[in-house]
Residue frames relative to the residue before (quaternion, step in Angstrom):
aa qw qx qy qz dx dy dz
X 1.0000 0.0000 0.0000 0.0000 0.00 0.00 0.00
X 0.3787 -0.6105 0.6956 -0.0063 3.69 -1.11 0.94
X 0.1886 0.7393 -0.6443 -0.0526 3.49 -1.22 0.82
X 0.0439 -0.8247 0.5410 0.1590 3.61 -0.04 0.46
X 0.4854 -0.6628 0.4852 0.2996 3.81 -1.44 0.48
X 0.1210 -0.7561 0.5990 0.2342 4.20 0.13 0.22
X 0.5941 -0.5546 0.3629 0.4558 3.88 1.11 -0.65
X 0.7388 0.1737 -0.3557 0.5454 3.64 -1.35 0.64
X 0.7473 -0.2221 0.2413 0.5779 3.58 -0.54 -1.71
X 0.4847 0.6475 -0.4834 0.3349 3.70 0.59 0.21
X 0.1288 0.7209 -0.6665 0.1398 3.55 -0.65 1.11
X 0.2010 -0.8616 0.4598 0.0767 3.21 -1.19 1.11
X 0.1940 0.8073 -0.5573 0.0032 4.10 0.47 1.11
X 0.6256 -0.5165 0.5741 -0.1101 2.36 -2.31 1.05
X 0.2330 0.8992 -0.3682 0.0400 3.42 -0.43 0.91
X 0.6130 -0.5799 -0.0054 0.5366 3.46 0.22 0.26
X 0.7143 0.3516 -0.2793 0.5368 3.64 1.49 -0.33
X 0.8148 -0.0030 -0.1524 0.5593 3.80 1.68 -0.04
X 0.5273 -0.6098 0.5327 0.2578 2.85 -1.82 -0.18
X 0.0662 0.8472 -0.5014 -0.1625 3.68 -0.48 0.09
X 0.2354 -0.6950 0.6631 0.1481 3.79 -0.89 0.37
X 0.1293 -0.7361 0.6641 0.0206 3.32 -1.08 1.03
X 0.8483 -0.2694 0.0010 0.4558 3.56 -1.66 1.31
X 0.2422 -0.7251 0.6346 -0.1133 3.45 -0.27 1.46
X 0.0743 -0.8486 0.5145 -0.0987 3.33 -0.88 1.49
X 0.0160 -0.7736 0.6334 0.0013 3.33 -1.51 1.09
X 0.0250 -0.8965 0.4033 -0.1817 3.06 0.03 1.49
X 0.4496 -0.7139 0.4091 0.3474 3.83 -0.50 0.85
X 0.6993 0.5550 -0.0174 0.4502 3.32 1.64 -1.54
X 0.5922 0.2810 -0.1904 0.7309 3.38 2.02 0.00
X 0.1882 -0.7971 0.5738 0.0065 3.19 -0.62 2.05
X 0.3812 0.5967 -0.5145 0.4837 3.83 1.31 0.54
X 0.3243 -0.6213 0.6617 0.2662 3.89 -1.30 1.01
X 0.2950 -0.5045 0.7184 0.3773 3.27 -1.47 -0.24
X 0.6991 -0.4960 0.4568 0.2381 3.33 -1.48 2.00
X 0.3862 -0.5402 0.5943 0.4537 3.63 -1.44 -0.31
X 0.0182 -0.8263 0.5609 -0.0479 3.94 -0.66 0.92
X 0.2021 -0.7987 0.5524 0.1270 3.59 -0.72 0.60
X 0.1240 0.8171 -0.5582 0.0728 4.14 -0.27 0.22
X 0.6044 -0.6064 0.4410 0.2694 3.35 -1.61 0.56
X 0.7470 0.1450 0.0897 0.6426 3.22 1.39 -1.08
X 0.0705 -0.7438 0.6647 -0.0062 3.46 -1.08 1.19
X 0.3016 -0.7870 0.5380 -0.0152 3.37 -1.22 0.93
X 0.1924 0.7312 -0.6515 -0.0616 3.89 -0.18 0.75
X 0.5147 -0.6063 0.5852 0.1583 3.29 -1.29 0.74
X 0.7928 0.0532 0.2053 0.5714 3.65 0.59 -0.61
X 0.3947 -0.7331 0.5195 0.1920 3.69 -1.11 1.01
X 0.3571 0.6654 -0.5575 0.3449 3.94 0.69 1.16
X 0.6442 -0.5233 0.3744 0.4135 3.70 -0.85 1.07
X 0.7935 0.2090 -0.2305 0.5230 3.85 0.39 -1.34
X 0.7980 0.1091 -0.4244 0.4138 2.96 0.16 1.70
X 0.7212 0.1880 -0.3684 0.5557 3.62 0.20 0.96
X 0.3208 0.6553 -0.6305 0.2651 3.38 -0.10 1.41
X 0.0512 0.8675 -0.4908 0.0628 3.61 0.67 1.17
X 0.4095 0.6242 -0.4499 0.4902 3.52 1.44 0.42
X 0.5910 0.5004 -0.3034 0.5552 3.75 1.42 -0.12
X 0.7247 0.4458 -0.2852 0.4413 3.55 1.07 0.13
X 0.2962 -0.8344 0.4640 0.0286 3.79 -0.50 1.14
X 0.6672 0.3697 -0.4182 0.4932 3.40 -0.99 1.22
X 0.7608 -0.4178 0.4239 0.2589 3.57 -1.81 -0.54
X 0.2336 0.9255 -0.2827 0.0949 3.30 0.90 0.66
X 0.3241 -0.7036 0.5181 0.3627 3.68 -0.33 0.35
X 0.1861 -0.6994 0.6686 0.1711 4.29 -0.89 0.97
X 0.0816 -0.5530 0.8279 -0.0458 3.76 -1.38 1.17
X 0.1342 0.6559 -0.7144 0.2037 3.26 -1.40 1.98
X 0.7007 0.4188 -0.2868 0.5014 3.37 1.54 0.18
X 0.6174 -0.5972 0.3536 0.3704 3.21 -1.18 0.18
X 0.3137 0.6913 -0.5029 0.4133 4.08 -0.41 0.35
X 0.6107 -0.5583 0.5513 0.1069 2.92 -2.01 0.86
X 0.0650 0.8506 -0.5217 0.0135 3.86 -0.32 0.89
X 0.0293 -0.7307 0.6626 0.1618 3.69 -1.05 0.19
X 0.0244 0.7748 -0.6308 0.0359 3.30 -1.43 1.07
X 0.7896 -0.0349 0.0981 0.6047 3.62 -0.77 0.87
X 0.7045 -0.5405 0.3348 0.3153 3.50 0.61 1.45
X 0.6097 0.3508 -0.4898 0.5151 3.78 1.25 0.89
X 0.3110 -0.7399 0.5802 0.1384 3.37 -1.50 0.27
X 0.0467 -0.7480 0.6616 -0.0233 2.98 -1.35 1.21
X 0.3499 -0.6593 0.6654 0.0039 3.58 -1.55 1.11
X 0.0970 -0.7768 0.6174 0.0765 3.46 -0.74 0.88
X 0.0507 0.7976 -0.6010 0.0097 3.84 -0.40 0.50
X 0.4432 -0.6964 0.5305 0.1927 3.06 -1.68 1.62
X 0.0052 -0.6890 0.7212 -0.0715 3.47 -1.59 1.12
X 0.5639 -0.6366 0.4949 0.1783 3.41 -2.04 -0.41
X 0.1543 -0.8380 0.4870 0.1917 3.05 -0.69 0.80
X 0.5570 0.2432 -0.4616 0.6462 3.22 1.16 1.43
X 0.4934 -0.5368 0.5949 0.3384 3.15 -1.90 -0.43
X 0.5499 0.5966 -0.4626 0.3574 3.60 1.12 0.59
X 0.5002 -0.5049 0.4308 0.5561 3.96 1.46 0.48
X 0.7310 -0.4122 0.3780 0.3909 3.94 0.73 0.85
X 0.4973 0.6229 -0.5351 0.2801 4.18 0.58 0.36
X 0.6306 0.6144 -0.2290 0.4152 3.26 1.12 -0.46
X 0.8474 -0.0607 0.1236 0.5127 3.46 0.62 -1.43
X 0.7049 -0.5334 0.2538 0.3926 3.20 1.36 0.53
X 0.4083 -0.7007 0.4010 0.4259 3.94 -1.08 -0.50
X 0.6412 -0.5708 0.5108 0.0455 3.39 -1.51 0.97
X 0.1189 0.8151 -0.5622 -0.0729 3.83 -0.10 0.43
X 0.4666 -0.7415 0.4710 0.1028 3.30 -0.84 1.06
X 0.0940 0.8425 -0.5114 -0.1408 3.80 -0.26 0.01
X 0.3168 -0.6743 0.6167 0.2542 3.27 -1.41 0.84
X 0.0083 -0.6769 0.7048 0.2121 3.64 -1.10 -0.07
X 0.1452 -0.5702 0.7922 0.1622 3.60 -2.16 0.49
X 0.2754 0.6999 -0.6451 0.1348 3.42 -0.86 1.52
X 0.8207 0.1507 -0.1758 0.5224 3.51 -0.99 1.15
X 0.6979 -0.3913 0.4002 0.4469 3.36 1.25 -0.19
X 0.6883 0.3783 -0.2821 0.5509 3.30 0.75 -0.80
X 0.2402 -0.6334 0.7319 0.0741 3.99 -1.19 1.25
X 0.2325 -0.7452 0.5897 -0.2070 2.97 -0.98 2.07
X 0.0101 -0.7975 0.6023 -0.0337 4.01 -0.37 0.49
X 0.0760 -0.7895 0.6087 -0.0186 3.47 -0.64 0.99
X 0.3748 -0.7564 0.4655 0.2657 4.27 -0.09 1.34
X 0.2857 -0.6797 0.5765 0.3522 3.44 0.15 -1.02
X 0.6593 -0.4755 0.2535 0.5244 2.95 -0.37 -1.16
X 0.0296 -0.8471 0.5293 0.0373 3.37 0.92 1.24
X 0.2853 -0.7527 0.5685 0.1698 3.75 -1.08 0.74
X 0.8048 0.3826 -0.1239 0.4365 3.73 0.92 -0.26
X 0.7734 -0.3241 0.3987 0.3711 3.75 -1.08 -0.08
X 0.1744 -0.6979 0.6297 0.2932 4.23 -0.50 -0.10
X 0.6314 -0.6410 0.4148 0.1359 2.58 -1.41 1.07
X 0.4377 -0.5173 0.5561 0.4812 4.26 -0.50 -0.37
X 0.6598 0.2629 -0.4776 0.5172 3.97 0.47 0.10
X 0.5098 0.6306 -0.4965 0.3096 3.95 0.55 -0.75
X 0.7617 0.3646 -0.1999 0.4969 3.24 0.75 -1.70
X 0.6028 0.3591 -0.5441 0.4600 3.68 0.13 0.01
X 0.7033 0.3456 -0.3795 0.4918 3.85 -0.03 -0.24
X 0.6214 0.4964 -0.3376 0.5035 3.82 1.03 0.66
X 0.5501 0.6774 -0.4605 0.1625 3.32 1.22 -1.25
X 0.9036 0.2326 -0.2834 0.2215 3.18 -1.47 0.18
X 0.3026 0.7881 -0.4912 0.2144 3.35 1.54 0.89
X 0.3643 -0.7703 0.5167 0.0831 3.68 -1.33 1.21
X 0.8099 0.1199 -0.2287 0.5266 3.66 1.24 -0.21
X 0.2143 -0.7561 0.5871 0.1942 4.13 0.12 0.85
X 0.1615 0.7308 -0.6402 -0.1729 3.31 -0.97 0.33
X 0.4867 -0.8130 0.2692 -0.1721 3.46 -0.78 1.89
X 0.1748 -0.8068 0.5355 0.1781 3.80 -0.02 0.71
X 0.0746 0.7964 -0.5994 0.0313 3.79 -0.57 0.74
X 0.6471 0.5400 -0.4915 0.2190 3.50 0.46 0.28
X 0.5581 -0.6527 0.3403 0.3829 3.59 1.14 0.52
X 0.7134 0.4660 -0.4012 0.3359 3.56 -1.42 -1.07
X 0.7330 0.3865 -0.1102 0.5488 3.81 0.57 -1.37
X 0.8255 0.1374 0.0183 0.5471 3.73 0.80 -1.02
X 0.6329 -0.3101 0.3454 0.6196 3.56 -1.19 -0.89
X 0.1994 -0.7739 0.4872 0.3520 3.18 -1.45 0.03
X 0.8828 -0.2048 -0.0522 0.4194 3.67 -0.71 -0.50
X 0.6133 0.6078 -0.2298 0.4491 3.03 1.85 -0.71
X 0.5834 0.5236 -0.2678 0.5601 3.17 1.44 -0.59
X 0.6228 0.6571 -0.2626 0.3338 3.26 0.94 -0.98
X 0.4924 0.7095 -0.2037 0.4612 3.20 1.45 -1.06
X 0.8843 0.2302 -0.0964 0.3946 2.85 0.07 -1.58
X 0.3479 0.5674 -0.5722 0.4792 4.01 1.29 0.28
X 0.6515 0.6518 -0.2687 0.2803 3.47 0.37 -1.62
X 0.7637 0.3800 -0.2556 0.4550 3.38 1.13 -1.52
X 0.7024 0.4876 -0.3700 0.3632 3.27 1.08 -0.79
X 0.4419 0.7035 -0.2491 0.4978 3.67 1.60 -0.40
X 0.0879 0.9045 -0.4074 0.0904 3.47 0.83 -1.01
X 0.3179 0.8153 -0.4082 0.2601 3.22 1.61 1.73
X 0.6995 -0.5138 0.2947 0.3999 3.45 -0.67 0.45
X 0.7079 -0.0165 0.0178 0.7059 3.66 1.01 -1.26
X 0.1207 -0.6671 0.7271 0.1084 3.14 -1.66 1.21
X 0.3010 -0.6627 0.6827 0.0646 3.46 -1.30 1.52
X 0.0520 -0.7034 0.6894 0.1653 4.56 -0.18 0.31
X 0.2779 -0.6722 0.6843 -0.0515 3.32 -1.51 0.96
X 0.8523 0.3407 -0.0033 0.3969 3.57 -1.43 -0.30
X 0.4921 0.6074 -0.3806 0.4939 3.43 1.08 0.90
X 0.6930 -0.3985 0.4164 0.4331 4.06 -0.79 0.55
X 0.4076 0.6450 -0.6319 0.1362 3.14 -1.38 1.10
X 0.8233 -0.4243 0.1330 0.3527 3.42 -1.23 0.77
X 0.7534 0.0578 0.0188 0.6547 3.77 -0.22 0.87
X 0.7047 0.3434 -0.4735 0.4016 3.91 0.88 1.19
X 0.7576 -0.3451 0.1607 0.5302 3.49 -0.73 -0.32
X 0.4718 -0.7230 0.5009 0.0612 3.59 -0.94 1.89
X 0.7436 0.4640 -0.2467 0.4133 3.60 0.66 -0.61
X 0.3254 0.6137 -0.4800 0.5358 3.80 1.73 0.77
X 0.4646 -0.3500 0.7350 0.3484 2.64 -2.14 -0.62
X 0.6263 -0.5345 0.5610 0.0854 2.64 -2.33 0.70
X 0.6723 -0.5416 0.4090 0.2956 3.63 -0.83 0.50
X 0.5298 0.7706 -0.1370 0.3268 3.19 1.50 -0.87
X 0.7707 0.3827 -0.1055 0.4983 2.85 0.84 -2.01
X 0.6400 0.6291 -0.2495 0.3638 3.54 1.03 -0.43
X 0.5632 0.6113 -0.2155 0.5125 3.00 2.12 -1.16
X 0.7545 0.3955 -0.2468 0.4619 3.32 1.06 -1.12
X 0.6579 0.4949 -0.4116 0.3909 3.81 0.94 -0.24
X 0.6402 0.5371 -0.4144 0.3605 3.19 1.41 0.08
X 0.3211 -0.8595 0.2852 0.2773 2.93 1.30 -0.87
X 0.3694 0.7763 -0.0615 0.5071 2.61 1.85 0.86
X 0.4355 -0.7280 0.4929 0.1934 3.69 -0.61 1.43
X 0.1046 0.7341 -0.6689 -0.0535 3.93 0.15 0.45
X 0.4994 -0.5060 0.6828 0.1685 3.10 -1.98 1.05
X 0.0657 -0.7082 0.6925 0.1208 3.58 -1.50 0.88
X 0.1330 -0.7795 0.6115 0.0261 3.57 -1.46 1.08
X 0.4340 -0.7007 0.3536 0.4423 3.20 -0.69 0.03
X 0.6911 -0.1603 -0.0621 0.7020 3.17 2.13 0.05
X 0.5570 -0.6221 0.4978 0.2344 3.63 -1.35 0.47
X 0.1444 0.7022 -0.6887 0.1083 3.31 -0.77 1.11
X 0.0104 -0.8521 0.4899 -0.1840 3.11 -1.06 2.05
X 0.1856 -0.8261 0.4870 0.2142 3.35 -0.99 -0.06
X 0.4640 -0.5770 0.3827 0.5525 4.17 -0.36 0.14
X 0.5863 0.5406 -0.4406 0.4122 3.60 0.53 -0.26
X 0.7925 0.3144 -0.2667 0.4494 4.00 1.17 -0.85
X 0.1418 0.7847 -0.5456 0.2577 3.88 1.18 0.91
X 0.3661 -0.7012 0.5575 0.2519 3.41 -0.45 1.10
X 0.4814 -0.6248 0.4931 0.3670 3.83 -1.13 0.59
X 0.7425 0.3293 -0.2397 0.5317 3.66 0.83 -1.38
X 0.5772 -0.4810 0.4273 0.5029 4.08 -1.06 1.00
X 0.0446 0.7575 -0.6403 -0.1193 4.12 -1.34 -0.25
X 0.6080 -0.6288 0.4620 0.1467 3.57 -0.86 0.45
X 0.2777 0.7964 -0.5367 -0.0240 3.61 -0.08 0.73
X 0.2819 -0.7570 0.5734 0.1370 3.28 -1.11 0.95
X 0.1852 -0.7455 0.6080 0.2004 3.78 0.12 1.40
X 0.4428 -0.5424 0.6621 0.2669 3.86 -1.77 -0.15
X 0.5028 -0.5714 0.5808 0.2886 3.41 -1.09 1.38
């Protein structure tokens, strides 16, 4: 498997029977394009431009924006309903989460969750090995919150997403603060290429490159 960052929450992996592209963004306030990309399966998490611009995605593709239980090309994906606030959703609405089972390796991608997980969330998550995570706050949780999804989550690799960066949205947090509440050495790649056999035992931090 192959994960590459595209930038904000857009991440594009690769597996051996597909591709998928998660919440794909066209944003005035996010002077990064979204690449030309093709995929089997596209995920938006929520109906906000810098993430559900699947008109930015090429080919034949099946779109999962709802919650529900999907199989595609022998992989499996699990949509689960959340918030993109801590007000039960009065603020900004709801947030679908997605699990994915590709190559073996159970993958979970937050959107733009705004709150804590519930004790049902995580049981309909359990045994996820790569989290990918929103930590820049204002829009979602932020790092402090972030933390503590992570611990209760208790995945193998944590990938953070959705955090300040050059020519995106200014009114986040920074990668930084998130690094330091974790306290944590985080490996940077220009992308992750793994296998279930190379799952680190202790959780680690990767910081992919937009």
């Amino acid at each position: 498997m192959e994960i590459t960052h595209i930038g904000h929450s857009c991440f594009k992996i690769v597996g051996k029977n597909l591709t998928v592209v998660t919440d794909p963004f066209n944003h005035p306030r996010i002077s990064l394009k979204m690449p030309k990309v093709e995929a089997n399966v596209v995920t938006v998490s929520h109906d906000h431009q810098d993430h559900n611009y699947k008109e930015g995605v090429k080919g034949e593709y099946l779109l999962l924006d709802s919650p529900g239980e999907y199989e595609v090309k022998e992989c499996f994906f699990q949509g689960i309903l959340s918030f993109h606030d801590d007000k039960q959703g009065a603020e900004r609405g709801t947030n679908t989460i997605f699990t994915m089972e590709i190559d073996g390796i159970h993958l979970c991608h937050l959107g733009d969750l705004g709150t804590e997980l519930t004790s049902e969330q995580l049981e309909m998550m359990d045994g996820v090995d790569i989290l990918m995570i929103p930590v820049g706050g204002t829009y979602t949780i932020d790092a402090k919150t972030a933390v503590k999804v992570i611990n209760d989550v208790t995945p193998k690799i944590v990938i953070p997403m959705h955090y300040k960066f050059p020519g995106g949205l200014d009114n986040i947090a920074p990668l930084d603060k998130f690094l330091n509440e974790m306290g944590e050495e985080a490996e940077r790649l220009d992308k992750l290429k793994i296998m279930k056999k190379d799952l680190p035992e202790e959780m680690k931090v990767v910081i992919l490159k937009s």
